[in-house]
N, C-alpha and C positions, 0 to 999 in steps of 0.2 A: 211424621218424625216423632211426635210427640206417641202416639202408641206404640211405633217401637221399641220407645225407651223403657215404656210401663212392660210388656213384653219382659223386655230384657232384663231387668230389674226382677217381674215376677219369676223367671226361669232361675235367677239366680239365687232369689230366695226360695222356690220351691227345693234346687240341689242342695243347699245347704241343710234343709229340714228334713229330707229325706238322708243327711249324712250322720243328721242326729239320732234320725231314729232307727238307723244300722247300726246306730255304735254305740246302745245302751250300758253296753256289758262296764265291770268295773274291772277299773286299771290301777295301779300301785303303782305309786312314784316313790323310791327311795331314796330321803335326802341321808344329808352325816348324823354318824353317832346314832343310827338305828332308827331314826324318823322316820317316817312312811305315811302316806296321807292316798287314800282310798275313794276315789270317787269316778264318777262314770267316764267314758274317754273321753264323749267330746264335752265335756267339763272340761277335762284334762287340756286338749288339744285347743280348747278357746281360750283359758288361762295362759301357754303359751305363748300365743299368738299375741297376749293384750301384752303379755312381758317384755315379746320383742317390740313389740311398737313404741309401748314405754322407755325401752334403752336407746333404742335408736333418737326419738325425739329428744331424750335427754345427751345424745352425743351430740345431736346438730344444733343446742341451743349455744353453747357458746360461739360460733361458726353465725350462725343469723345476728344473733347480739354485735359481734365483729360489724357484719355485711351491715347491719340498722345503722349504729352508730358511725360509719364511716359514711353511709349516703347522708346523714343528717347533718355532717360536717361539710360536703360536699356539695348540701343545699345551702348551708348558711353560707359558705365562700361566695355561690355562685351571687346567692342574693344581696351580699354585702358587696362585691366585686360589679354587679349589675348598670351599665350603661340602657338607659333609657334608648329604648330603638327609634332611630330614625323615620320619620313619614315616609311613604313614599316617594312623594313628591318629591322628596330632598336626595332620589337617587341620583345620580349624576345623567348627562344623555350620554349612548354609546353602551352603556354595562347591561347588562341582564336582570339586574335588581335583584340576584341569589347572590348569596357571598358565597366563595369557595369554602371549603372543610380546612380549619386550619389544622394543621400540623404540627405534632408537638415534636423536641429536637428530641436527638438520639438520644442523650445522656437519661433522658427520663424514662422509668420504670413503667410499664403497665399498671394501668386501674388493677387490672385484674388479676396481675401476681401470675399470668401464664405467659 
């Protein structure tokens, strides 16, 4: 498994290197007001790709920030709300020693807002 991976890895870095060096040529990006910036394509096309990753991660940080801060209040409830469990010993005889899934009633919302 482990040389497959290396495998896979090099094939991917070999296409990539071989995408660079089909696409030496120079490309022209025209921004506003007559700007223009001159540089090889896959400069061009790797600039791109780092711009969308950077937007994207900066759209999901509010959205994770949300999702942290609400598990971290969700741990301190649990923790502060926390009954010390039971021995075993002190199941009752007759039960199965799992407790069921409780149930939470209608009226409340989903964790997860879907």
């Amino acid at each position: 498994m482990k040389y497959l991976l290396w495998l896979l890895k090099a094939a991917i870095f070999f296409t990539l290197f071989a995408f660079a060096l089909n696409n030496q040529q120079d490309a022209t990006v025209h921004f506003f007001f007559g700007t223009q910036w001159r540089a090889p394509l896959v400069l061009v096309v790797l600039t791109a790709f780092a711009a969308g990753l950077v937007v994207g991660v900066l759209g999901m940080v509010p959205r994770w920030w949300r999702h942290r801060t609400a598990a971290r209040r969700a741990q301190v409830a649990t923790m502060a709300g926390a009954v010390p469990a039971a021995p075993l010993s002190a199941v009752p005889a007759g039960t199965s020693g799992s407790p069921s899934a409780p149930t939470s009633p209608p009226d409340v919302p989903s964790v997860h807002g879907i």
